[in-house]
C-alpha positions in Angstrom: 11.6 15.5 68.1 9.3 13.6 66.0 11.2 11.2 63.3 9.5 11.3 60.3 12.2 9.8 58.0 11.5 6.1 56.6 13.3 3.0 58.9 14.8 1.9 55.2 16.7 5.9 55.6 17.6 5.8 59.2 19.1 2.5 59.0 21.1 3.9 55.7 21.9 7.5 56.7 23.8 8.9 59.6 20.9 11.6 59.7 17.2 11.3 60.6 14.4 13.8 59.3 12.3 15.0 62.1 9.8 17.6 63.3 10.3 19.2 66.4 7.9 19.2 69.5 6.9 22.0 71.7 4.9 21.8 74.9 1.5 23.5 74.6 1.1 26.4 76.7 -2.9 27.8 78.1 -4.3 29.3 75.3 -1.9 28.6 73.0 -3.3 28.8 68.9 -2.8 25.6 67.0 -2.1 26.1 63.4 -2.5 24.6 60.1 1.0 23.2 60.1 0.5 21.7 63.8 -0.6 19.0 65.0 -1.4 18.2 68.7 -0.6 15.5 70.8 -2.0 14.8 73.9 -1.1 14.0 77.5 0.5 10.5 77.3 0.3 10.1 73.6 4.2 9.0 72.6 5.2 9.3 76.4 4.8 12.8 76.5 4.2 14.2 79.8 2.4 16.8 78.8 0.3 18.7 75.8 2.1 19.0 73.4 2.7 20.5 69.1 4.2 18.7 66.9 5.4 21.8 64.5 5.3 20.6 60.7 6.6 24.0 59.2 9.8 23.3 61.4 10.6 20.5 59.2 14.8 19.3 59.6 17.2 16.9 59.2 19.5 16.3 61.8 22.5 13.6 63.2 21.3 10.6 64.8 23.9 11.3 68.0 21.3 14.1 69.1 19.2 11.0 69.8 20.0 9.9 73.5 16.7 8.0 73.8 13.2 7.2 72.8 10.7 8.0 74.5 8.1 6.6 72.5 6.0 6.5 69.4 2.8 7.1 67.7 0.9 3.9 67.6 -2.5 5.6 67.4 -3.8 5.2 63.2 -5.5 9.2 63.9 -2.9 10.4 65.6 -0.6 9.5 62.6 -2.8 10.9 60.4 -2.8 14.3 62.2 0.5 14.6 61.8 0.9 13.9 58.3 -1.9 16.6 57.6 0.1 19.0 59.3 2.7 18.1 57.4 0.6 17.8 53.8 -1.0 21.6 54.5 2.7 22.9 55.7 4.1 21.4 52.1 0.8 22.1 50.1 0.3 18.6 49.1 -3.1 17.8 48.1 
């Protein structure tokens, strides 16, 4: 999972909005409310999607650990226009 929700929210609420992340299998489509991350990115250990349409809110005892984060400006970016086109925000 993703966490998408501000720090100012997470620190608040007993919930955190996130998107969930799916490993990316051969040939695999990516669409408009995707975004990939690659190898290493975040910690991941391997391609993975970041689904935007999958959009949720959930408890923050489903968090055991982090694993990492996007630190990478583009990356970031990415997401958010998976997240923009998923949401239809121009």
């Amino acid at each position: 999972m993703l966490a998408i929700s501000s720090e100012d929210f997470n620190e608040t609420m007993a919930v955190v909005t996130v998107l969930p992340i799916t490993s990316r299998k051969k040939g695999r489509k990516l669409y408009s409310g995707e975004a990939l991350l690659h190898k290493g990115i975040a910690g991941l250990s391997a391609d993975s999607i970041v689904l935007a349409h999958q959009i949720r809110t959930v408890s923050k005892k489903r968090f055991l650990k982090r694993i990492g984060f996007l630190e990478t400006p583009l990356v970031r970016l990415q997401v958010l226009s998976a997240l923009e086109s998923h949401l239809d925000i121009d």
